[in-house]
VEXLOTOR-137126 format. One record per residue (C-alpha): residue in one letter; x, y, z. Coordinates in steps of 0.1 Angstrom, whole numbers, plus 5000, padded with zeros to 4 digits. Example, Ala and Ser with C-alpha at 12.3 -4.5 7.8 and 13.67 -1.06 7.14 Angstrom:
2
a512349555078 s513749895071 
//
This chain:
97
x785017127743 x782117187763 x783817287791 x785617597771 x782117667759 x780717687796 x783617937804 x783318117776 x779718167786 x780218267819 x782518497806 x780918687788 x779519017796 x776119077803 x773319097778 x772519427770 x768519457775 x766219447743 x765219747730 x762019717735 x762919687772 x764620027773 x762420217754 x759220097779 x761720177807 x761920537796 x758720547791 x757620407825 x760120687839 x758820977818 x755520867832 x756420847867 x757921217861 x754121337845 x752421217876 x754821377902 x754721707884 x750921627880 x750321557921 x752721847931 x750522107906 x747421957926 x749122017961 x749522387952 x745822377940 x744122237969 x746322497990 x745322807972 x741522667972 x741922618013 x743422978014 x740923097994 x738122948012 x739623138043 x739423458030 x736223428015 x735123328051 x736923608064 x735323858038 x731523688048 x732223758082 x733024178073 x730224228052 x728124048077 x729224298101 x728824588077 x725624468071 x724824468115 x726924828116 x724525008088 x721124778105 x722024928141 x722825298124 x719525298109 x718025228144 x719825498162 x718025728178 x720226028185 x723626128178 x725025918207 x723725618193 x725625718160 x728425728178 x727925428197 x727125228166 x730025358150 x732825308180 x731924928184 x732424918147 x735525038148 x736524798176 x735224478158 x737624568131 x740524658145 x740425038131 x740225078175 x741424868202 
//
């Protein structure tokens, strides 16, 4: 008898897991789904702060050289010195090359 019990054992299919064991495994899945969605969302928002940061530098470095442009007009003493001012403007921003 015990021998037919040990095959019948053997024999049969595998346990299906607890409950409580599938319903944590969803839940460890659902959770591991949150944190990628969670880390790609930061990716995209440490990107647009670095690009951002760029073009806030960029923007500093204009109105810093407004700011030199209109210093350097005040200072001019003729209409050649206008013009000066004015032309190396231009060229520092690419409106002349």
């Amino acid at each position: 008898m015990k021998e037919a019990e040990v095959r019948a054992a053997q024999a049969a299919p595998e346990e299906k897991p607890l409950p409580e064991v599938e319903r944590l495994r969803k839940e460890l899945d659902e959770t591991k789904n949150q944190l990628s969605a969670e880390k790609r969302n930061y990716m995209q928002l440490s990107n647009d702060y670095r690009q951002l940061e760029q073009e806030k530098n960029e923007l500093q470095k204009q109105q810093n050289r407004w700011q030199q442009a209109c210093k350097e007009l005040r200072a001019a003493r003729s209409q050649y010195g206008i013009i000066k001012v004015l032309l190396n403007y231009a060229k520092d921003t690419g409106v002349l090359k």
